[in-house]
KOLFITOR-657410 format. One record per residue: residue in one letter; x, y, z of N, C-alpha, C in turn. Coordinates in steps of 0.001 Angstrom, whole numbers, plus 500000, padded with zeros to 6 digits. Layout:
N
AXYZXYZXYZ
...
***
This chain:
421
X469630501627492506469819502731493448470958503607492969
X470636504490492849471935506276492661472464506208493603
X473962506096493677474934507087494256474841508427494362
X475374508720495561475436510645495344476071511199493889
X476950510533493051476945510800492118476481510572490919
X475135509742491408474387509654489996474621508719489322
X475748508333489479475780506629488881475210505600489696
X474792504625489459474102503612489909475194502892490844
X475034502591492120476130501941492861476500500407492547
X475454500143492132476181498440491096477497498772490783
X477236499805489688478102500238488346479727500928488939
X479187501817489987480091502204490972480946501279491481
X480243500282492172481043498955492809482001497982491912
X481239498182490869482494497210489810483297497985489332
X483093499293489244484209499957488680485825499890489740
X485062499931490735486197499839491988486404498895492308
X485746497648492151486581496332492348487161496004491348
X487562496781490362488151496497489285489268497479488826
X489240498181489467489901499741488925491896498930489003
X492059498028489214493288498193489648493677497131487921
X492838496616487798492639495516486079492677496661485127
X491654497957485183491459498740484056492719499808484377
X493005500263485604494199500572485590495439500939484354
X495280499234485012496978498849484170496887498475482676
X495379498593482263494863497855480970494447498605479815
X493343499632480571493308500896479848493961501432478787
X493333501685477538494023502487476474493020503856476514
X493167504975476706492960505900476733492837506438475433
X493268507869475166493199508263473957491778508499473253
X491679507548472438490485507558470924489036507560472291
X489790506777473072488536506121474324487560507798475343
X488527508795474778488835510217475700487792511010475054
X488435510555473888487653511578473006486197511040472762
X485899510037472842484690509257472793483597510130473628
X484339509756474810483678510205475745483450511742476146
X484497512809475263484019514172475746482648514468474200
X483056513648473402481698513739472624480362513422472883
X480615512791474009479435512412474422478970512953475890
X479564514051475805479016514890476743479279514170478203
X480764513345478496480524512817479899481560513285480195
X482922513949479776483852514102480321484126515900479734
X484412516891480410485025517836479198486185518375479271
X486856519018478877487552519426477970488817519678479277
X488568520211480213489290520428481216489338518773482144
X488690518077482336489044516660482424489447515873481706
X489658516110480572490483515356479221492008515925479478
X492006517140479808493296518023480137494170517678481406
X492957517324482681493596517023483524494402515577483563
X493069514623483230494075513226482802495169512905482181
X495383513718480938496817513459480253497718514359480437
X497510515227481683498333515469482138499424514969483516
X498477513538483548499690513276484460500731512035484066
X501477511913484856502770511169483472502629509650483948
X502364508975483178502395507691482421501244507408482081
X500916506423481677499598505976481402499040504801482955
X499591504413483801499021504106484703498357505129485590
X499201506565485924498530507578486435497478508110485900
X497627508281484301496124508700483533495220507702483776
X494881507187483968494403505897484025493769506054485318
X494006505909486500493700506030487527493218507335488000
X493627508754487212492946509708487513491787509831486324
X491355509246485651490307508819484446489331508412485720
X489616507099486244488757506026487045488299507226488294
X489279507986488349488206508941489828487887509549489274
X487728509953488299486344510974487547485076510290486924
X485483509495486568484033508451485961482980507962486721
X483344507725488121481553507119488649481238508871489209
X482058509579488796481351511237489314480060511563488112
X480742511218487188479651511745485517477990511413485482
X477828511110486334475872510633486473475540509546485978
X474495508726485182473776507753485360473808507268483859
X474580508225483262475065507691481827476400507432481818
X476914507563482797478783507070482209479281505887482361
X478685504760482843479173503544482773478539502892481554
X477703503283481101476709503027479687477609503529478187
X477831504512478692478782505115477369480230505307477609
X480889504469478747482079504016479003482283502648478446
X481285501951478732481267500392477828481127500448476074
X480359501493476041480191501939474201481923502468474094
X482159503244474444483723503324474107484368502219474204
X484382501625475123485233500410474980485022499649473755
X483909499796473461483591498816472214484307499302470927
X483638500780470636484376501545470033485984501359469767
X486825500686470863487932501188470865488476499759470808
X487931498807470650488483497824470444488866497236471964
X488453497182472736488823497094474321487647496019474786
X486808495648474145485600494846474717485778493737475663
X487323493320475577487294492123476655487084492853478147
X487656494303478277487338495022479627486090495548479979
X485149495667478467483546495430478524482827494393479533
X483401492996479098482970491772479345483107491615480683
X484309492348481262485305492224482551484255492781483174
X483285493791482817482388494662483832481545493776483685
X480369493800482930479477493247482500478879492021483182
X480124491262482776480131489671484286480230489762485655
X480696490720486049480629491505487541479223491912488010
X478643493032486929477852493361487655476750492442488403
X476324491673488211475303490927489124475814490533490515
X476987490302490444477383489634491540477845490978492435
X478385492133491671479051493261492832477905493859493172
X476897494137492212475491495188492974474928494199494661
X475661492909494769475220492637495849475936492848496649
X476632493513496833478071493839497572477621494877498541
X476166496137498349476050496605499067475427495928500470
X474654495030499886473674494546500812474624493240501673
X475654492631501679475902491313501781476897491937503009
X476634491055504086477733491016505198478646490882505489
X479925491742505693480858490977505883481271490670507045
X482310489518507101482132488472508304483869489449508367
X483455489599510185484931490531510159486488489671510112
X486451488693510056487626487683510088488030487978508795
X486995488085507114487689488293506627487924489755506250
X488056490681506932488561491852507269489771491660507585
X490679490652507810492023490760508445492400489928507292
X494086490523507592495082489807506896495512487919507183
X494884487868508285494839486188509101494628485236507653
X495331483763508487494986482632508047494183481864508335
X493201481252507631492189480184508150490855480708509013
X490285481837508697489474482426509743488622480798510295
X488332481320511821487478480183512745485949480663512611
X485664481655512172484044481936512232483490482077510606
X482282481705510086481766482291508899480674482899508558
X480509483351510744479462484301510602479732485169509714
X478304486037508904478508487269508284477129488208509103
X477810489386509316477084490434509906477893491564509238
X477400492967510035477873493900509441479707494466509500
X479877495048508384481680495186508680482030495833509738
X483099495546510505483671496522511632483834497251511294
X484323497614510035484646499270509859484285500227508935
X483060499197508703481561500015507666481915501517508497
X481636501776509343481257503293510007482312504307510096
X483789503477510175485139503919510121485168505554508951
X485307504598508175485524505434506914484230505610505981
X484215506999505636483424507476504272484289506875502683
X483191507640501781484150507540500714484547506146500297
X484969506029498912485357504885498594486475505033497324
X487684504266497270488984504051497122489682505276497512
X491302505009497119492095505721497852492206506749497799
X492894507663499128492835508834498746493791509475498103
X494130510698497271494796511455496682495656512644496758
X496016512997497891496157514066498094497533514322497446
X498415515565497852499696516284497377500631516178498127
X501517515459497954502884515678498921503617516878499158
X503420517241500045503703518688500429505585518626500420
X506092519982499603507565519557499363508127520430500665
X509272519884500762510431520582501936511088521797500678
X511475522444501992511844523892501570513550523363501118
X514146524460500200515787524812500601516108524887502084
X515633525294502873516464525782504262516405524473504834
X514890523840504704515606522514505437516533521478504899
X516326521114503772517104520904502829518942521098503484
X519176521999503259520353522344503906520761522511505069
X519754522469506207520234522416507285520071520708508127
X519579519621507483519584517994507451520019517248506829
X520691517751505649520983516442504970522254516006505297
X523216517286505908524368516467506313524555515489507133
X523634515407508216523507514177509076522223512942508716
X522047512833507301521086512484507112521424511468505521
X521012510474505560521082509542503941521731510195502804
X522103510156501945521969511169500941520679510494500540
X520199511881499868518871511313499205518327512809497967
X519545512887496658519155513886496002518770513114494792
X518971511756494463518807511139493063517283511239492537
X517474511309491070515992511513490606516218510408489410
X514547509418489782514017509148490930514834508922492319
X514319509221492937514756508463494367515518507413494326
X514652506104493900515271504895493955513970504154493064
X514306502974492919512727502590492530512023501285493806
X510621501379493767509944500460494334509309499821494273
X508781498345495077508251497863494095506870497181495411
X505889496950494619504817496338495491504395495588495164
X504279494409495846503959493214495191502766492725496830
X501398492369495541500142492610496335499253491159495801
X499200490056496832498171489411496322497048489249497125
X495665489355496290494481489546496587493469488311496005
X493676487493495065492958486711494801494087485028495057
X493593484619496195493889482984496074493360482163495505
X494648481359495252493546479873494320492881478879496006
X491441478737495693490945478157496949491164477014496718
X491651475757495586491778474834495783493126474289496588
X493643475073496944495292474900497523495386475237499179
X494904476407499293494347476927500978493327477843501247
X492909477632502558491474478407502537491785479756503115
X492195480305502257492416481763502103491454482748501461
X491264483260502152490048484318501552490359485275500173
X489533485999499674489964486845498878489780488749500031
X491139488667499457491456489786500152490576491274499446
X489508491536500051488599492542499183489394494110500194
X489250494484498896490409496411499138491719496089499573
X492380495038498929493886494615498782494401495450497405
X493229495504496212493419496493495302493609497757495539
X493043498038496267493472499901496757493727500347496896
X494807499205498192496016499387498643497459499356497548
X497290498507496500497926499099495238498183500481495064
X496792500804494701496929502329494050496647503398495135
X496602503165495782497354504024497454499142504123497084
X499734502703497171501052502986497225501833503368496155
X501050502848495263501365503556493678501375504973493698
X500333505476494226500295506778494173501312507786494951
X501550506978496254501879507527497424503818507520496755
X504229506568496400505951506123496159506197507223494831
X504704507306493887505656508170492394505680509599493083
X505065509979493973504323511274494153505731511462494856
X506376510434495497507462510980496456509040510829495501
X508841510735494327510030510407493212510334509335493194
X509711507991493342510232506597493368509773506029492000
X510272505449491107509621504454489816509307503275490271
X507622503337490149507195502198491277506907500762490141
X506477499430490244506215498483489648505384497569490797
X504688497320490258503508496547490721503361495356490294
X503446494202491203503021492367490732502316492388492057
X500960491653491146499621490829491486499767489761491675
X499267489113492458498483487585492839499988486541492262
X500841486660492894502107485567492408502248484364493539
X502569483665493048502689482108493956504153482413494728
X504210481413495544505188481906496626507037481777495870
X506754481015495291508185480730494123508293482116493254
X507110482473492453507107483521491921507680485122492639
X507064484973493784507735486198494041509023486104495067
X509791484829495341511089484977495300511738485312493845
X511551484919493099512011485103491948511866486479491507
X511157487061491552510542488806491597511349489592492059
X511184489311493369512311489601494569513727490084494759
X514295488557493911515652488955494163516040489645492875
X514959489257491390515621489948489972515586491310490641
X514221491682490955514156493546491719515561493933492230
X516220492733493282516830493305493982518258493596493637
X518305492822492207519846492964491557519161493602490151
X518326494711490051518466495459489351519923496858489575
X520511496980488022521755497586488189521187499227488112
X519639499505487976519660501175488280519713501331489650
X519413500057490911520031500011492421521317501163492348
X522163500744491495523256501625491924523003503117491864
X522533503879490914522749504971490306521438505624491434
X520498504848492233519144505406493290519996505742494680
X519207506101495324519762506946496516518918506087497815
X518029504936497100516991504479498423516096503301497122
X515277502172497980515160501564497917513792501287498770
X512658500796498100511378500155498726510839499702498307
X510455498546499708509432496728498847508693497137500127
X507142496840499331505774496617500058505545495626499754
X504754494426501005504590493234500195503028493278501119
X501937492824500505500796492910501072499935491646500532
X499869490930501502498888489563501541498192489250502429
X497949487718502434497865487103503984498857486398504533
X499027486390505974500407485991506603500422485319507909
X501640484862507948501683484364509469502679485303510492
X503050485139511319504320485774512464505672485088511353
X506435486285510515507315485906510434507623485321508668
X506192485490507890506152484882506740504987485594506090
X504787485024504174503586485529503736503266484786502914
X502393484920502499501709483622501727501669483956499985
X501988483200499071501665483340498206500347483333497693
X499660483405496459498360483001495810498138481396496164
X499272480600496062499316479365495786498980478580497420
X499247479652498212499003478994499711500634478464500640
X501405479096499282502990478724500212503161479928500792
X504268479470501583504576480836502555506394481175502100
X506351482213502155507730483059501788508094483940502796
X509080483021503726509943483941504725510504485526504633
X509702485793505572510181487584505520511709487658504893
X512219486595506654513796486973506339514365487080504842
X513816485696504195514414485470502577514243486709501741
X513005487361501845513088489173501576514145489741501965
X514205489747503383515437490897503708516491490441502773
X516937489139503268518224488827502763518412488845501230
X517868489489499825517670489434498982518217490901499095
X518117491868500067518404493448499432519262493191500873
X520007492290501257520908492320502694522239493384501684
X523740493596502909525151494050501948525792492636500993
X525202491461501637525839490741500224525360490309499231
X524338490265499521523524489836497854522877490726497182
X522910492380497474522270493311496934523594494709497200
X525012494297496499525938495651496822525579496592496535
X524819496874495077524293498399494534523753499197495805
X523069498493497002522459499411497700522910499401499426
X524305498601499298525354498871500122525158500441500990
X525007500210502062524936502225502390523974502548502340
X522848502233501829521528503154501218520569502466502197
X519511503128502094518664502994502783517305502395501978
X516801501419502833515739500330502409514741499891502979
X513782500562502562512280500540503231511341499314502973
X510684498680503953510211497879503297508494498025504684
X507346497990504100506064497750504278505653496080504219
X505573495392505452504381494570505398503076494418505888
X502218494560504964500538494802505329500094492672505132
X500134492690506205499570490929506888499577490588507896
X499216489530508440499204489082509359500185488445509948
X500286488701511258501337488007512426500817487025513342
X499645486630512608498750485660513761497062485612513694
X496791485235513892495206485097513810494214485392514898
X495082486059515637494364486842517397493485487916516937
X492276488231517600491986489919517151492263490161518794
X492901491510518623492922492590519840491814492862520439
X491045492597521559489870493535522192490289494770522849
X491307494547523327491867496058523673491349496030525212
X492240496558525697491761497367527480491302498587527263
X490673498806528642489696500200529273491688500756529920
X491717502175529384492837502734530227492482503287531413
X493292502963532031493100503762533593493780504901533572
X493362505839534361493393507447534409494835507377534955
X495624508483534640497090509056534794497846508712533803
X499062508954533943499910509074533090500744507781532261
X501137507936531566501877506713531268503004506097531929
X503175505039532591504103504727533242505050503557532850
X505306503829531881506347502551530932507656503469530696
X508492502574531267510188502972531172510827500852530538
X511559501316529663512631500355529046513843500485529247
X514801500881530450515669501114530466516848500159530259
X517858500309529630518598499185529148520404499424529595
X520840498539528881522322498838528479523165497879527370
X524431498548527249524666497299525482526307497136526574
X526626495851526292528324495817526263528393495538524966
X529972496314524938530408495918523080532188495551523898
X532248495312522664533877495046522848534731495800522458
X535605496514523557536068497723523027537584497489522390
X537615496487521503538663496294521045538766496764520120
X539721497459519317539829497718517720540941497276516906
X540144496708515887541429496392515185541265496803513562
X542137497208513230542428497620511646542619496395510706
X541800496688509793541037496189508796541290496865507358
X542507496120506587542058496617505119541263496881504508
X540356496043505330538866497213503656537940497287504802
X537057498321505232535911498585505754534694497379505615
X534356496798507049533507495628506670532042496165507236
X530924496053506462529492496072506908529176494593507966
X528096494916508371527133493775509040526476493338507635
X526381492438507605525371491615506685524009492171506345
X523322492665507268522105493463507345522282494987507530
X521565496253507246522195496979507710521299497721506805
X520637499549507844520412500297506623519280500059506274
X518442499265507153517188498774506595515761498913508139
X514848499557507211513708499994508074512397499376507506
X511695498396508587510742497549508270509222498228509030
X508154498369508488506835498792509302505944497588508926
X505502497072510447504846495503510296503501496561510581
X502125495913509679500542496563509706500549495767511314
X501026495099511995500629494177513540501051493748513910
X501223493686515414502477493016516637502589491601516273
X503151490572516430503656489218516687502194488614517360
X501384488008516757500731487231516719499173487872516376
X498852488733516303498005489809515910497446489820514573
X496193490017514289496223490406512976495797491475512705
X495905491642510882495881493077510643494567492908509748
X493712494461509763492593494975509809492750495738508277
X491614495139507793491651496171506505489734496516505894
X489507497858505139488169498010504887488031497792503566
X486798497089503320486821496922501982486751497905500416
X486847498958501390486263500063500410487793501038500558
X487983501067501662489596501963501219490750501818502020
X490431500188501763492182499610502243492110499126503366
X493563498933503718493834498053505297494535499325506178
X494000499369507627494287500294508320496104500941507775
X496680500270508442498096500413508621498246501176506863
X498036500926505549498006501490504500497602502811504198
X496427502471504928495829504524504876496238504884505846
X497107504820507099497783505374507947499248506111507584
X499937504704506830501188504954505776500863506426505288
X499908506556503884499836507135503227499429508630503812
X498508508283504405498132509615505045499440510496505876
X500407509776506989501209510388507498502340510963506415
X502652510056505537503939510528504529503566511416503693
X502284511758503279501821512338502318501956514174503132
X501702513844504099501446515536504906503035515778506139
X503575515005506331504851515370506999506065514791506283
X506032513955505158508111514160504406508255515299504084
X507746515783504066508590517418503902509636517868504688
X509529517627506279509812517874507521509919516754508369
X510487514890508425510087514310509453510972513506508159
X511861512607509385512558511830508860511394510413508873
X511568509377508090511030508428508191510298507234509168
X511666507238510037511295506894511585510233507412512650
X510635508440512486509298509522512826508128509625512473
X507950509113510856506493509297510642505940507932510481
X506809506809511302506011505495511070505663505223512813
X506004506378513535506108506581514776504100507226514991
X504100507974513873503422509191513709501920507527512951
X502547506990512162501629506061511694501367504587513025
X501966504485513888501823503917514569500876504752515838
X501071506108516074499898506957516941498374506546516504
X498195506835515066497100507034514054496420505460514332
X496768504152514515496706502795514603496431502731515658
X497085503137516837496234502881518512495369503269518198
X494947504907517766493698505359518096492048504399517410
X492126503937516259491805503085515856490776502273516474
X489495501985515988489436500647516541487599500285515555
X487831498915515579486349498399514477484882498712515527
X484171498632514631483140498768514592481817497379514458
X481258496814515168480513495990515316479871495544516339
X478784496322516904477682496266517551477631494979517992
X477565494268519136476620492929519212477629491441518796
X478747491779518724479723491035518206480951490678519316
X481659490249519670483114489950520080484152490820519653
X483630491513518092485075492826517401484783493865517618
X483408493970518463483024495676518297484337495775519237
X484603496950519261486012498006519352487138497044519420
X487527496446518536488726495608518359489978496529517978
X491077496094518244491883497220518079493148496645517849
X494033497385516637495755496815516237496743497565516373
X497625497341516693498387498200516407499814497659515665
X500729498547514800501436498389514219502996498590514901
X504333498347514320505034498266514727506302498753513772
X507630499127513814508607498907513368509864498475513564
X510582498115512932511977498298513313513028498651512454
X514291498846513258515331499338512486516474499124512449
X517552499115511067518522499044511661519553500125510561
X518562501329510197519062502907510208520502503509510799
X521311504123510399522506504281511271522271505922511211
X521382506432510338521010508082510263519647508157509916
X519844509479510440517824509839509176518144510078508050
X516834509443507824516266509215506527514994509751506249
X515257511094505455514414512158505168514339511555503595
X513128512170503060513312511822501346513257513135500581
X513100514622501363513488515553500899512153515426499573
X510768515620499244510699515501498459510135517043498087
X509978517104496519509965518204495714510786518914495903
X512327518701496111513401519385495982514635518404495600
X514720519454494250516257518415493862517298519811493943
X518800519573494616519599520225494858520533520318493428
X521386521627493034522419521969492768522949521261492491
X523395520322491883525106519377492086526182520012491252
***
């Protein structure tokens, strides 16, 4: 069967369950030219690809032009590979295809749609959020830049945030478990969500780095080297995405161990991470907080009637202090994909809600909207939300996301503007 673009959707499907392997693997080049000789790519798509900077971005803007080329480009994409000395990423397709061309037809069971542990059902029927979304992998769009005027009329009450890059970030994403250890699913469009945030962190000036499928030891170890990297000092900001499966409070490695949020925080806390003392530190978790799905209530008509009204005692004592002391924590803004016991929702074709919510809000308001604001703005986008499944217990199931903070200013990222110094 043809895709609207003429490639065969087998061929289509493995290219995208794979795009995040050829990605990072890809040699381009001799492979470019192959292919505008052969009449699948031309001359202005050879132009556009190497024009964007590194070879993971060429790479990934290569992969969204290729299942566009018709019903010969996965045929004479594998002849290049051969050509080019690349055949083990031949083989990488090749062994796929039988098993992904069934991918259109095969059910998925919505449990493993979530970030949860241990799903209780193995019904398979149709996806909740087959109907959600068109299209397939992430989207692309342009980060729209802030002007000079705002620029200058926020930043004084606001982070500094003029360093180029930004800061660097890092995402660390596992999608394939070993099943002999726990019965953890394979997280299908956990890849996407990669190159969603890949896309989404360089586009905003961050030098991003990406680790796959690491055991729970492994990515403490990841973790804290990231977090006592010494270009920390010389960045203006700081961000860890960590995207798996999870519990309330933890995440799971490949291996089936679990790695305490907190032990994250406390890895980029003021004492074990000084370079970023002051600075501001973002961190994304796309998992689960529980293994509940939401059915959601019918709202009743009028207005909203929720008030939190509070109060703080502090101690109004002061005392002078030779050296200025921080809180231990501090400076740091967390967005959970789901409330405390909840789980989180993802499509197999372009990601987990809370991810294309991320991306979508930051991509069209940092220009203008401090951070807080647009996870405020990504938390609107998440109520509205809800799956899809006819005849089921999930039809209109619904999540919502959350944050917290402990910010002492806004935190704008000012992007496509670097100031004067």
């Amino acid at each position: 069967m043809l895709g609207g673009s003429g490639m065969l959707k087998s061929h289509q499907e493995v290219l995208r369950r794979h795009r995040v392997s050829l990605a990072k693997q890809l040699i381009l080049g001799e492979l470019l030219q192959y292919l505008l000789a052969a009449d699948i790519l031309t001359d202005n798509m050879v132009e556009t690809v190497m024009s964007k900077v590194g070879s993971f971005s060429q790479n990934v803007e290569f992969l969204f032009l290729l299942p566009k080329r018709g019903p010969r480009a996965f045929e004479e994409f594998c002849a290049a590979l051969r050509e080019t000395k690349q055949e083990h990423l031949e083989k990488l397709l090749r062994q796929n295809i039988a098993r992904e061309s069934s991918v259109d037809t095969i059910l998925s069971c919505p449990i493993q749609e979530t970030e949860g542990v241990k799903p209780k059902r193995a019904r398979r029927h149709e996806s909740m959020e087959l109907c959600l979304d068109g299209g397939d992998g992430p989207l692309c769009p342009t980060v729209l830049s802030c002007t000079p005027e705002f620029y200058m009329k926020h930043h004084e009450q606001s982070y500094r945030m003029v360093s180029s890059p930004r800061g660097l970030a890092l995402v660390v994403s596992n999608v394939q478990f070993d099943p002999t250890t726990h019965d953890l699913d394979f997280r299908s469009g956990g890849e996407v969500d990669e190159i969603t945030l890949t896309n989404l962190f360089s586009a905003l000036d961050f030098r991003v780095k990406v680790l796959t499928n690491k055991t729970a030891e492994e990515m403490r170890a990841e973790l804290e080297q990231f977090s006592r990297l010494e270009e920390h000092r010389l960045a203006d900001a700081c961000v860890v995405a960590v995207l798996s499966h999870g519990v309330e409070g933890a995440v799971y490695g490949v291996d089936g161990k679990l790695v305490q949020l907190d032990e994250i925080f406390q890895f980029f806390d003021n004492s074990s991470c000084p370079n970023l003392q002051n600075k501001p530190k973002v961190f994304f978790i796309q998992a689960c907080r529980g293994d509940e799905t939401d059915s959601g209530v019918d709202q009743r008509d009028g207005p909203d009637q929720s008030e939190s009204p509070g109060c703080e005692q502090r101690d109004a004592r002061k005392e002078k202090d030779l050296k200025v002391r921080l809180p231990t924590q501090s400076d740091m803004i967390c967005g959970y994909a789901s409330l405390k016991g909840t789980a989180a929702l993802r499509n197999t074709k372009r990601g987990s809600w809370f991810i294309q919510a991320v991306s979508e809000v930051f991509y069209h308001n940092a220009k203008d909207k401090h951070v807080a604001d647009m996870l405020v703005k990504v938390n609107s986008l998440i109520k509205q939300r809800e799956g899809f499944a006819p005849g089921t217990e999930f039809h209109r199931c619904k999540e919502m996301s959350e944050y917290r903070s402990s910010l002492d200013k806004d935190l704008y990222l000012f992007p496509g503007y670097q100031p004067s110094l």
